[in-house]
TORKOL-4160 file (C-alpha; in steps of 0.2 Angstrom, whole numbers, padded with zeros to 4 digits, m for minus):
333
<pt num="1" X="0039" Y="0062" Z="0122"/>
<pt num="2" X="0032" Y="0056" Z="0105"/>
<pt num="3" X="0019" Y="0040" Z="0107"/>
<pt num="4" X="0023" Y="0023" Z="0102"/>
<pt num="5" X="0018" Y="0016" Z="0088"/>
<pt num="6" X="0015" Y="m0003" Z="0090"/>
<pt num="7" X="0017" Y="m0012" Z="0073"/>
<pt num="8" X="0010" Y="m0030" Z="0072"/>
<pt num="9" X="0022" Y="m0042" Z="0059"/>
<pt num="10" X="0020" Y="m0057" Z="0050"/>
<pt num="11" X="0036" Y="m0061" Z="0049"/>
<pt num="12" X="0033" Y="m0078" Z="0038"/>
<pt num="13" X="0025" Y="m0070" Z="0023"/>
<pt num="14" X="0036" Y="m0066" Z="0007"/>
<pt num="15" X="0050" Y="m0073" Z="m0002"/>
<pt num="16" X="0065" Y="m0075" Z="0009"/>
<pt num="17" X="0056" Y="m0073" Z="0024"/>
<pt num="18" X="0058" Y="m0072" Z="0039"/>
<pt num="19" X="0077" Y="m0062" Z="0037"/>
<pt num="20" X="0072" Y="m0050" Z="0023"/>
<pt num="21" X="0057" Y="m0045" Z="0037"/>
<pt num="22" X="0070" Y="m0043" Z="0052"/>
<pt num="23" X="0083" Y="m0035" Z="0042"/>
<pt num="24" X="0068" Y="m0023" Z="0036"/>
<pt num="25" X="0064" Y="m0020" Z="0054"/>
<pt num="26" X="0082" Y="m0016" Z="0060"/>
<pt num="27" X="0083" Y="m0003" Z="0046"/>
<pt num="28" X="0067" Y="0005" Z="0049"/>
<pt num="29" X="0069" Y="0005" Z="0066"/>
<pt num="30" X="0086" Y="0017" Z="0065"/>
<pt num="31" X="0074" Y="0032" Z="0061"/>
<pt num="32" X="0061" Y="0026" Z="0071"/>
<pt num="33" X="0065" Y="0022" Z="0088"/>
<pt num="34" X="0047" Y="0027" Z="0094"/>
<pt num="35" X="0041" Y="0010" Z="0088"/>
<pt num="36" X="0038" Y="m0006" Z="0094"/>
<pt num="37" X="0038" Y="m0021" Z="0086"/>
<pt num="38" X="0026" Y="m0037" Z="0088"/>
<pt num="39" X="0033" Y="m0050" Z="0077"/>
<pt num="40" X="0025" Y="m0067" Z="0073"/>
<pt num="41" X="0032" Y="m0082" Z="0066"/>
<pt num="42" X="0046" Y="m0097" Z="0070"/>
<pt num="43" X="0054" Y="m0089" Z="0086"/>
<pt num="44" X="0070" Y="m0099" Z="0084"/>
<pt num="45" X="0071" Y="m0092" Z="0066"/>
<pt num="46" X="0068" Y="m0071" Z="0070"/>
<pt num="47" X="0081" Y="m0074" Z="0085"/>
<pt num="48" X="0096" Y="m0077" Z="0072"/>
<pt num="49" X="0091" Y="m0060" Z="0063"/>
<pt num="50" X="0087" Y="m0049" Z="0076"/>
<pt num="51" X="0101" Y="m0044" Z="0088"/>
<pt num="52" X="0104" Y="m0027" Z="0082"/>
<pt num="53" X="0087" Y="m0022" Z="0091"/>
<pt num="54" X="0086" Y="m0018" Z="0108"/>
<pt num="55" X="0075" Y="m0031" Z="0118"/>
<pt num="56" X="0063" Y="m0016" Z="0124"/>
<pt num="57" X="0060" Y="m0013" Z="0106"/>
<pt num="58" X="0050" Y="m0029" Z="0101"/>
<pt num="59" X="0042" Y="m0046" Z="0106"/>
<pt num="60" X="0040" Y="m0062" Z="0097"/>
<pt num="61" X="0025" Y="m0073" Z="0097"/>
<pt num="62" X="0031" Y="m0088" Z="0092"/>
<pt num="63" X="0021" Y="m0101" Z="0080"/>
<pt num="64" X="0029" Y="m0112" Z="0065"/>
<pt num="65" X="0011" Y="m0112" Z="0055"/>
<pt num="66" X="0009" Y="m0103" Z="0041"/>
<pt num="67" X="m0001" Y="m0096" Z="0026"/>
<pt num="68" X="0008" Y="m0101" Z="0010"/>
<pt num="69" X="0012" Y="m0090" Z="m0005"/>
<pt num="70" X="0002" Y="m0103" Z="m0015"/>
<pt num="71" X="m0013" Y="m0108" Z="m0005"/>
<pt num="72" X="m0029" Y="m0099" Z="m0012"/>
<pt num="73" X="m0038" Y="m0086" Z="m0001"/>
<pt num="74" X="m0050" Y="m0099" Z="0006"/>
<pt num="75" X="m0037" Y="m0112" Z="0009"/>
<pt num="76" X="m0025" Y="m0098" Z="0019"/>
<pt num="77" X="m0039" Y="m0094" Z="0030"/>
<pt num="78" X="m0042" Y="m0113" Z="0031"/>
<pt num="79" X="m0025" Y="m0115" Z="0041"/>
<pt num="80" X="m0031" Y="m0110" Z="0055"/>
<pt num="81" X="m0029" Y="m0096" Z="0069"/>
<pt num="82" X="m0013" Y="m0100" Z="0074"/>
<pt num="83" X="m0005" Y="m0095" Z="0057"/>
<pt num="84" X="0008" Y="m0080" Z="0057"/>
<pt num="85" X="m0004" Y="m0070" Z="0046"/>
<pt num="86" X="m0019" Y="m0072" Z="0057"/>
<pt num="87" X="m0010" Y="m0069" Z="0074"/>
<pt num="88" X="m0002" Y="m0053" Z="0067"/>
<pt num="89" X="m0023" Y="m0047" Z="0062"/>
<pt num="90" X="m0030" Y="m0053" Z="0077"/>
<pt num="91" X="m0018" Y="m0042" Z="0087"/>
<pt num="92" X="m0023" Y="m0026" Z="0081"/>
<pt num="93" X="m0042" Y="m0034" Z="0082"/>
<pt num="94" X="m0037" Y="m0034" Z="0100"/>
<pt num="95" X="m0030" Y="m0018" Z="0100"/>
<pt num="96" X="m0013" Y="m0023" Z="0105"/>
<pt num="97" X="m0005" Y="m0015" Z="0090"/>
<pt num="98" X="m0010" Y="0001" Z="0080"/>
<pt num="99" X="m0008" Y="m0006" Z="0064"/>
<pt num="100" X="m0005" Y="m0024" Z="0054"/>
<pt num="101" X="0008" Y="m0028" Z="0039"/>
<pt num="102" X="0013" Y="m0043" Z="0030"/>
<pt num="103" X="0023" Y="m0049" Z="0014"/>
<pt num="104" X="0014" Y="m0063" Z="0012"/>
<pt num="105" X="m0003" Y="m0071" Z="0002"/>
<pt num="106" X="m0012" Y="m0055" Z="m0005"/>
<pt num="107" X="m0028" Y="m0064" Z="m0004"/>
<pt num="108" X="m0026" Y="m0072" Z="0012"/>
<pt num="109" X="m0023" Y="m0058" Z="0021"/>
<pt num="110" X="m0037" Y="m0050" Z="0013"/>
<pt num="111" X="m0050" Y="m0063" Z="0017"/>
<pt num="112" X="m0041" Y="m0065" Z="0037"/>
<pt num="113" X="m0045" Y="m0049" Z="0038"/>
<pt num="114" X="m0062" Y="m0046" Z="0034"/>
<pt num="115" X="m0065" Y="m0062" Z="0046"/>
<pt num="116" X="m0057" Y="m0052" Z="0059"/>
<pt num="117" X="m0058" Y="m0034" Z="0058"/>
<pt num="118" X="m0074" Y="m0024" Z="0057"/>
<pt num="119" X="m0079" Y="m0012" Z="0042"/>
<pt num="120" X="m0082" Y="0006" Z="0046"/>
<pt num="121" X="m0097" Y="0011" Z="0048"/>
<pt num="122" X="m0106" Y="0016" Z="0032"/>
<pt num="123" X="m0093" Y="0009" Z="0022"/>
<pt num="124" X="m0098" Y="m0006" Z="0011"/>
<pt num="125" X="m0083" Y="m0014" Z="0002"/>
<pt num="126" X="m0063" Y="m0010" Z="0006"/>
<pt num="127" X="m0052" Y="m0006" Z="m0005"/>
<pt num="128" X="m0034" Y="m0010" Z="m0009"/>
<pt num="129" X="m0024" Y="0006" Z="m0012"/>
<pt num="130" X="m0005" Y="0009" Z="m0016"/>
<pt num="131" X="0003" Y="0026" Z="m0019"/>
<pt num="132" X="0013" Y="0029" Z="m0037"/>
<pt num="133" X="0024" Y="0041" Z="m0042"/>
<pt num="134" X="0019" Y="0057" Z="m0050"/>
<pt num="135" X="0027" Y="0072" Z="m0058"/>
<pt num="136" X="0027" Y="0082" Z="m0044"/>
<pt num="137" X="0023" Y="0070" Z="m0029"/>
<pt num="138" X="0014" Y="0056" Z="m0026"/>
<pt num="139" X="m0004" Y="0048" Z="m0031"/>
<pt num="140" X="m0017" Y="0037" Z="m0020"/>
<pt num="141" X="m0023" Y="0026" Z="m0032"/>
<pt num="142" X="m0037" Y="0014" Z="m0030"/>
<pt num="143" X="m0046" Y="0000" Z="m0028"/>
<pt num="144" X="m0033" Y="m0011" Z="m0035"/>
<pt num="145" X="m0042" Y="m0029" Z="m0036"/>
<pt num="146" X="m0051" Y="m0031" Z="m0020"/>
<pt num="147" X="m0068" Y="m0024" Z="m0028"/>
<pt num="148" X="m0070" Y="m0030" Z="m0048"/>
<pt num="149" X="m0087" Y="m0023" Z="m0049"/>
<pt num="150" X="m0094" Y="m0007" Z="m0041"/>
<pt num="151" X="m0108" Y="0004" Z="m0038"/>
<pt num="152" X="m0107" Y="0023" Z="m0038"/>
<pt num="153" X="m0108" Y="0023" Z="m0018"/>
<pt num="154" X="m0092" Y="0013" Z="m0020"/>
<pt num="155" X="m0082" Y="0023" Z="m0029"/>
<pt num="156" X="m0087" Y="0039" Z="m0019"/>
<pt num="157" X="m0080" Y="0030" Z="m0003"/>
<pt num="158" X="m0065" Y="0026" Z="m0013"/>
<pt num="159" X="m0063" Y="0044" Z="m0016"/>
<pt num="160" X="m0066" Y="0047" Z="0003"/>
<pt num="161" X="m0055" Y="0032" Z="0010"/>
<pt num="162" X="m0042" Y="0039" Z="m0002"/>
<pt num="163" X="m0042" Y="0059" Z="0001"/>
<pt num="164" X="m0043" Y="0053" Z="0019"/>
<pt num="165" X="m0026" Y="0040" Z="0015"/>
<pt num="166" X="m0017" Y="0055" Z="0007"/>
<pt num="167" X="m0019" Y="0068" Z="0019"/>
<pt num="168" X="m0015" Y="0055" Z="0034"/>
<pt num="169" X="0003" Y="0055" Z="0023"/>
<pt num="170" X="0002" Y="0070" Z="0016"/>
<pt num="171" X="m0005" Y="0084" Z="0029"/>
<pt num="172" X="0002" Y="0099" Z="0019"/>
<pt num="173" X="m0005" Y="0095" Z="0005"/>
<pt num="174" X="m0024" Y="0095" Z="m0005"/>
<pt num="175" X="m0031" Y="0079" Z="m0010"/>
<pt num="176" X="m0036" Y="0082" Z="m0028"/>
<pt num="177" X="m0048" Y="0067" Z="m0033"/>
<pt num="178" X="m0052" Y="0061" Z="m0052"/>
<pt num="179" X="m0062" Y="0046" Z="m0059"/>
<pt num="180" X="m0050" Y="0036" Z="m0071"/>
<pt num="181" X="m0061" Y="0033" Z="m0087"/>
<pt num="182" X="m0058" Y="0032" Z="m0104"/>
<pt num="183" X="m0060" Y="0052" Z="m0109"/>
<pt num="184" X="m0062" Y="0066" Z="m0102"/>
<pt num="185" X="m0079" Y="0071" Z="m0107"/>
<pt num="186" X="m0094" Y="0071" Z="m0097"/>
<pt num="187" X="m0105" Y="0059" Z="m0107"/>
<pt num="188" X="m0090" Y="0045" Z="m0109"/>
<pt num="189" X="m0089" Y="0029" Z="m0099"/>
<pt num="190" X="m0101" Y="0017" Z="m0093"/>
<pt num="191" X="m0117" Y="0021" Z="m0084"/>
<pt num="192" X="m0109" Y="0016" Z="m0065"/>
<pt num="193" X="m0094" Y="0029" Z="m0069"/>
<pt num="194" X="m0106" Y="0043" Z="m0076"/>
<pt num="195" X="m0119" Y="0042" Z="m0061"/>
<pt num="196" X="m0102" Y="0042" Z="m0050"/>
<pt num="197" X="m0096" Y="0059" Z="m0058"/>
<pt num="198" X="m0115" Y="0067" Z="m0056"/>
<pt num="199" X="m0113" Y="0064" Z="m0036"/>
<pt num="200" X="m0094" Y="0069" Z="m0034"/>
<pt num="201" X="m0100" Y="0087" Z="m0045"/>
<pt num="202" X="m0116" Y="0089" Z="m0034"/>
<pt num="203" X="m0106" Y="0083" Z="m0017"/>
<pt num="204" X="m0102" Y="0095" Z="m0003"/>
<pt num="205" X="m0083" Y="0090" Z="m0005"/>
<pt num="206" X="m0075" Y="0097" Z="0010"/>
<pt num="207" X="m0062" Y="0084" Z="0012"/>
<pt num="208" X="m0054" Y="0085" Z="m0006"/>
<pt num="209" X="m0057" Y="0093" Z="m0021"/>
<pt num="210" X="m0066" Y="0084" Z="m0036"/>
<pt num="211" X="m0057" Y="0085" Z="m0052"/>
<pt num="212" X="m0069" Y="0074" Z="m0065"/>
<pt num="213" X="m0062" Y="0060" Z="m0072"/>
<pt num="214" X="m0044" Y="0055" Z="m0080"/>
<pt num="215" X="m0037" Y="0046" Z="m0093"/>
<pt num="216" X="m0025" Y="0032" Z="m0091"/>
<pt num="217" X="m0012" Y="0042" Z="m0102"/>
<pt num="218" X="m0010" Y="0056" Z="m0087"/>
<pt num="219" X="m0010" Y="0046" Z="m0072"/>
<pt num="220" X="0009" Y="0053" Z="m0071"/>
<pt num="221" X="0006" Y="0071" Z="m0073"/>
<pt num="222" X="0003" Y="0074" Z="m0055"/>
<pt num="223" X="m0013" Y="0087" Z="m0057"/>
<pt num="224" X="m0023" Y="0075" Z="m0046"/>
<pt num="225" X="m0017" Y="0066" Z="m0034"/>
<pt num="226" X="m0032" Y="0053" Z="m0028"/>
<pt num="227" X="m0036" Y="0043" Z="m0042"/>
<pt num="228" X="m0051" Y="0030" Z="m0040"/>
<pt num="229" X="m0057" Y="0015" Z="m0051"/>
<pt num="230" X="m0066" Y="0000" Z="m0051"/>
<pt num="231" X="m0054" Y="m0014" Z="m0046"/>
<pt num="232" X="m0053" Y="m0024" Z="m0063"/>
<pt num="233" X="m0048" Y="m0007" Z="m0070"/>
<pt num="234" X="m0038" Y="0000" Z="m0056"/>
<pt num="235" X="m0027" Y="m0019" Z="m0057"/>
<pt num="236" X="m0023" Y="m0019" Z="m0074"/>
<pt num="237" X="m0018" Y="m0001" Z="m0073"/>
<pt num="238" X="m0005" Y="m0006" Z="m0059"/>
<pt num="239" X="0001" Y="m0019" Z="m0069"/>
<pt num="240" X="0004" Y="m0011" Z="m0086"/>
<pt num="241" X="0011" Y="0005" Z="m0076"/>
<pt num="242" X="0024" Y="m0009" Z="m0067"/>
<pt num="243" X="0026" Y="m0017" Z="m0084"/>
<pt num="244" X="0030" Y="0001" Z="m0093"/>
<pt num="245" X="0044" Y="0004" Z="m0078"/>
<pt num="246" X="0051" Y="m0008" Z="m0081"/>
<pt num="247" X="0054" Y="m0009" Z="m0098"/>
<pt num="248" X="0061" Y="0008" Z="m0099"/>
<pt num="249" X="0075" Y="0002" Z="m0087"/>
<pt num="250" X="0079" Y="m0011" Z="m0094"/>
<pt num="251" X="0080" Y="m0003" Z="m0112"/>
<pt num="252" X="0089" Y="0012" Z="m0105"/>
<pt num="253" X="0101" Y="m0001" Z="m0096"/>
<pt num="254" X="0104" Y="m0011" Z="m0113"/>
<pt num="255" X="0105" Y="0005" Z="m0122"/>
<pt num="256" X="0119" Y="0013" Z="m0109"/>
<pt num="257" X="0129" Y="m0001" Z="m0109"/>
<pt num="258" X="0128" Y="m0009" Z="m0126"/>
<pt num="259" X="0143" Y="m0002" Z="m0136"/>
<pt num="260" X="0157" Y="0009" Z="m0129"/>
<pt num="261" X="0149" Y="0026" Z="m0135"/>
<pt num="262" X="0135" Y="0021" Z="m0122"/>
<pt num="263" X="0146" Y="0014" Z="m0109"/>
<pt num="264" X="0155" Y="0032" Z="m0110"/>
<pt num="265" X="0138" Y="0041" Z="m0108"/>
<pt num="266" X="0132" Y="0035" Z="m0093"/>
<pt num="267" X="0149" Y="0036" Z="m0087"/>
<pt num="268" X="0146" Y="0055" Z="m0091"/>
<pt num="269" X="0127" Y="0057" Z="m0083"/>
<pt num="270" X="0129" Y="0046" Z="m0068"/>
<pt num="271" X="0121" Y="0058" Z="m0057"/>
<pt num="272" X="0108" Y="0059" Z="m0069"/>
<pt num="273" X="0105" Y="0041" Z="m0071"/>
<pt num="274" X="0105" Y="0037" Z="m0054"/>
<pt num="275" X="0089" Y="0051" Z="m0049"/>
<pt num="276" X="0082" Y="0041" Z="m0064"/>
<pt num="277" X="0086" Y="0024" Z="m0056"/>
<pt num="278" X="0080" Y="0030" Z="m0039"/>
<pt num="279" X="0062" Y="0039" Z="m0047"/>
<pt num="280" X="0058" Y="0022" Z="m0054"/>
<pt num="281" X="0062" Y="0010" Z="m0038"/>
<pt num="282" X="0049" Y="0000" Z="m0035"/>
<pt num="283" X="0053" Y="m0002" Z="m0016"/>
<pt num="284" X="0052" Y="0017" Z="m0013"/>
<pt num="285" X="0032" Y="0014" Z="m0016"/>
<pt num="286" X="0033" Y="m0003" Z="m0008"/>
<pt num="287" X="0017" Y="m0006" Z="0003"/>
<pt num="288" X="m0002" Y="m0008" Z="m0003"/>
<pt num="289" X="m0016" Y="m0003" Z="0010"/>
<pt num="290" X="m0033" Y="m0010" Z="0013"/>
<pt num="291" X="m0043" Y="0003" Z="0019"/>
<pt num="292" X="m0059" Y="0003" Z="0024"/>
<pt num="293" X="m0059" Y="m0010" Z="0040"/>
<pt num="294" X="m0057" Y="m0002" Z="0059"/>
<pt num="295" X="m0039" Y="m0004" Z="0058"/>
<pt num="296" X="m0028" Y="m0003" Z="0043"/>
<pt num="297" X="m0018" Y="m0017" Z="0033"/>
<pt num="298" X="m0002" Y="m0016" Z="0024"/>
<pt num="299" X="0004" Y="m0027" Z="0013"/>
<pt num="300" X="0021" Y="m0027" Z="0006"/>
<pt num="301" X="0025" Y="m0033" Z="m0009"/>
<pt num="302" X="0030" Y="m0052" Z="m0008"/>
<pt num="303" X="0047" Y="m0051" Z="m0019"/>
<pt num="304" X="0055" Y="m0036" Z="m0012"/>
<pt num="305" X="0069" Y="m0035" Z="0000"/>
<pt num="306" X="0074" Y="m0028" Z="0016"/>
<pt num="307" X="0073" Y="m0010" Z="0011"/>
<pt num="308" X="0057" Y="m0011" Z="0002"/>
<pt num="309" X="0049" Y="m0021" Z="0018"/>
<pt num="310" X="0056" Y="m0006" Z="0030"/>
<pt num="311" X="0048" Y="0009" Z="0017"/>
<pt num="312" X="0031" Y="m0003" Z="0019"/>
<pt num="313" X="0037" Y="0002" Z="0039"/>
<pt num="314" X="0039" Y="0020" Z="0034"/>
<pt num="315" X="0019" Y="0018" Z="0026"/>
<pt num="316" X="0012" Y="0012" Z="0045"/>
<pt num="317" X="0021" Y="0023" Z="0054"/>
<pt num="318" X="0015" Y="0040" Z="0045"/>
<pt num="319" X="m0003" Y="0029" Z="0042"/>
<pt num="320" X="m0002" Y="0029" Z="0061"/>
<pt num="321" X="0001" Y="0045" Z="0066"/>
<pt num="322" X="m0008" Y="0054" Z="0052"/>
<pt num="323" X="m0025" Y="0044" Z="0060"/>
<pt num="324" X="m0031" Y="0036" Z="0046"/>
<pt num="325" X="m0046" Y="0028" Z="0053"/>
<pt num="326" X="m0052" Y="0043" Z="0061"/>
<pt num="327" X="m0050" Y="0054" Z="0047"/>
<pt num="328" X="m0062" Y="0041" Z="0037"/>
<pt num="329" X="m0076" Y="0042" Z="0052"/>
<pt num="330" X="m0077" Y="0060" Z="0051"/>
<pt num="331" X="m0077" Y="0061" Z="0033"/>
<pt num="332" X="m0087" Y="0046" Z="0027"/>
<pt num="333" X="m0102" Y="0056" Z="0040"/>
């Protein structure tokens, strides 16, 4: 019998909350019955949502507080340690769950969890991590925006976090690290990302396979598959990388049904357009983790829905059983 995985919920956090969170629970839970759920947030709320699960599946820990999605970092760890958030961190603190996810306030939940969870040891600074879509699979890509400035010894346990993130979700496969920069060469980028790529080339890499650095331009192509940055530059790549998806649907929609002749065409390459459509959903990839504590975090994205919320689910459950944090001891040693 497979163990069970215990995943700690904030069910309060993110934008039609709590029912997107329940109604992302039920679906997750159809493929993964081996889980149990510890939600926390307005009992009387969760209860109207949750009747498809069977009672031996879940538990609620009732509280009405809350961290808002417009309080600042300081100000949600202000609100005490009755909120949702904080009960839902202190849990896997306590090691009742095996994992933590919310929807809600990005830099609350950061800041709640540095409070509460421990780093691991000989790691200096965590890192906020996602996974994008590549050509032929999929990339770990960080730090995006908990770290803005970094020191070589940084970016090196990004690269160890990070291999260590993608063979926990991918054990088949080889992690293939690369330093995103501004060329290609050697001698280009600042003295931080240089120094960096001397320690990587003269490192003992057993865990993953050190690749040199990486240009914005092929972040897509899929020949690496661990990509690490600073977190001003790893942010603003996620950004223009969300902004560039979604202009291209939006100008392939237009363009598909703005005349007749178009209308027509994708009438023609439905199929087509709907691998497209499915390549480029954002809820797919839904689920950020911040690695680097002595129990992983996951934070969903606050706008998506239901199904995005239960692929974040997918994210801890695979996070879980690939055993992140153990992977990172033995590798950062």
């Amino acid at each position: 019998m497979s163990k069970i995985i215990k995943i700690a919920v904030d069910a309060m956090g993110g934008d039609n909350s709590p029912k997107k969170i329940i109604d992302g629970i039920n679906h997750h839970y159809k493929s993964n019955t081996n889980t149990f759920y510890q939600i926390f947030g307005d009992k009387e709320k969760i209860q109207n949502y949750i009747n498809q699960l069977p009672t031996s599946s879940f538990e609620i820990i009732h509280t009405k507080d809350l961290v808002k999605g417009t309080d600042s970092p300081l100000e949600g760890a202000k609100r005490g340690k009755n909120t949702s958030m904080w009960l839902a961190i202190q849990s896997v603190k306590e090691k009742k769950s095996d994992i933590v996810i919310s929807a809600g306030n990005t830099g609350a939940l950061l800041v709640i969890s540095k409070l509460n969870l421990k780093m691991i040891e000989n790691i200096d600074k965590p890192a906020l991590s996602a996974l994008w879509p590549n050509k032929k699979n999929m990339s770990v890509v960080l730090d995006l925006g908990a770290n803005i400035e970094c020191s070589p010894k940084n970016l090196i346990d990004f690269s160890i976090m990070g291999s260590s993130l993608f063979k926990s979700l991918y054990p088949d496969d080889t992690a293939k690290v690369a330093l995103l920069n501004i060329g290609s060469e050697e001698i280009k980028g600042n003295e931080t990302i240089k120094e960096t790529y001397q320690q990587l080339n003269q490192r003992n890499n057993t865990d993953f396979e050190f690749k040199g650095y990486i240009e914005g331009n092929q972040l897509m192509n899929g020949d690496v598959n661990v990509i690490v940055a600073d977190g001003f530059t790893g942010n603003i790549a996620l950004k223009t990388a969300e902004g560039t998806a979604n202009f291209i649907t939006s100008e392939l929609k237009k363009a598909m049904t703005g005349n007749i002749i178009g209308k027509i065409s994708s009438l023609l390459n439905i199929s087509n357009l709907k691998k497209f459509k499915e390549r480029l959903d954002p809820r797919l990839y839904n689920g950020a983790i911040f690695i680097g504590l002595d129990s992983p975090v996951i934070k969903s994205h606050g706008g998506t829905d239901y199904i995005g919320f239960s692929n974040s689910l997918s994210v801890c459950t695979r996070i879980v059983t690939g055993n992140l944090i153990e992977k990172i001891r033995n590798n950062i040693s």
